[in-house]
C-alpha positions in Angstrom: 0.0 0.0 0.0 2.9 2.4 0.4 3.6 1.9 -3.6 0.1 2.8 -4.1 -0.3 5.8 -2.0 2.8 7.4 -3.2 1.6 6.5 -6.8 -1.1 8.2 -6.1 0.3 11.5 -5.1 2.9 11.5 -7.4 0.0 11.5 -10.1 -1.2 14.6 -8.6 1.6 16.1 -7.1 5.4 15.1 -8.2 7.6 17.1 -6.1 5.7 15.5 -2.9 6.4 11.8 -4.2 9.2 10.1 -2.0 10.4 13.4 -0.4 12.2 13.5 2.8 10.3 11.1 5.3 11.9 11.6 9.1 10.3 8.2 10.2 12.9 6.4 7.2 15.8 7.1 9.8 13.9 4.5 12.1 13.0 1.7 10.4 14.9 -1.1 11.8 16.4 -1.8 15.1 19.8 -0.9 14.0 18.8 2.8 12.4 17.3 3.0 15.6 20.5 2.2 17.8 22.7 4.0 15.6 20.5 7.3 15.9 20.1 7.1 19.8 24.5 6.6 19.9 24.6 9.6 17.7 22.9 11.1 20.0 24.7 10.0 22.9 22.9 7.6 24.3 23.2 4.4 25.6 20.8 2.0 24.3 19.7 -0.7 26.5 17.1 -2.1 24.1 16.1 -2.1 21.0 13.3 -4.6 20.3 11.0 -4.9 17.3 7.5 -6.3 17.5 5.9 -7.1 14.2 2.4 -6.6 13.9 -0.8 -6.5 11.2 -3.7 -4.2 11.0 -6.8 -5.9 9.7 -8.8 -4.4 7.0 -12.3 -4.9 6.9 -12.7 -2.6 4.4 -10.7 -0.1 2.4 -11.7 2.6 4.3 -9.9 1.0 6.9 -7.3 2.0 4.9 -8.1 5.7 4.4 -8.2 5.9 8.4 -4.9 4.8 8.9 -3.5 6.9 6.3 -5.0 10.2 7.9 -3.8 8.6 11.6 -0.2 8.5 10.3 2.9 10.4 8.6 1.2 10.1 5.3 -1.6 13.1 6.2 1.9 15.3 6.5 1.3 14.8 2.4 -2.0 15.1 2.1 -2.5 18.4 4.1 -0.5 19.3 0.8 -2.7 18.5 -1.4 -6.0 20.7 -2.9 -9.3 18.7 -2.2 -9.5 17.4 -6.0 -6.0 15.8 -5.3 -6.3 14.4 -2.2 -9.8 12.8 -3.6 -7.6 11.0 -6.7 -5.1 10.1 -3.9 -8.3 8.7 -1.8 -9.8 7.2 -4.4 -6.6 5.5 -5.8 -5.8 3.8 -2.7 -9.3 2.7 -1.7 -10.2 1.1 -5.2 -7.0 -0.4 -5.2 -7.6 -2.1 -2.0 -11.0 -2.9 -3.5 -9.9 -5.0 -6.1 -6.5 -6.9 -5.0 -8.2 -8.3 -2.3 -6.1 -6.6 0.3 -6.9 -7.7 3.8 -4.5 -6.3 6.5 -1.1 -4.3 6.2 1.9 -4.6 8.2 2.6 -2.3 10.9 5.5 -3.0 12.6 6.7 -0.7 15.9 10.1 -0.7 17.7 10.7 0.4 20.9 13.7 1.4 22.5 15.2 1.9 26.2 18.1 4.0 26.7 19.8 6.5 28.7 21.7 9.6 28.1 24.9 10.2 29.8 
């Protein structure tokens, strides 16, 4: 689904598709060590926990999307794009037969010196 949403706004909107997305930095456990060290921290944990969201529907979808960093890109967008964005996504997830979407968290424990 992340193919398809930025797709989507790329169809409507090129210089927002792929930009500069903070959360990137923190998508495994090692980005995450390695950012915290930086920092000068000391991690003590760094533990991922793999998860699923159902979908019962595509809207489903849509409500995640507007709970998460993606609605950073959508307050972008004029009303008529972030309707072809919308739509897009939902009727994709309409007709693949999409069910639930990964949504993986990792937490970390550490201390600063």
């Amino acid at each position: 689904m992340n193919t398809v949403f930025w797709n989507s706004v790329r169809d409507v909107r090129p210089d927002l598709y792929k930009g500069f997305h903070p959360w990137d930095r923190l998508a495994e456990p090692d980005l995450v060590r390695s950012l915290l060290a930086q920092a000068g921290a000391r991690t003590l944990d760094v533990v991922l926990e793999s998860g699923t969201h159902l979908l019962r529907s595509p809207e489903d979808w849509w409500k995640a999307v507007l709970g998460s960093g993606y609605r950073g890109t959508l307050e972008q967008l004029d009303d008529q794009s972030r309707e072809h964005v919308k739509r897009a996504n939902l009727d994709f997830i309409a007709t693949s037969g999409i069910t639930s979407i990964e949504a993986n968290v990792i937490y970390a424990i550490a201390t600063k010196a």
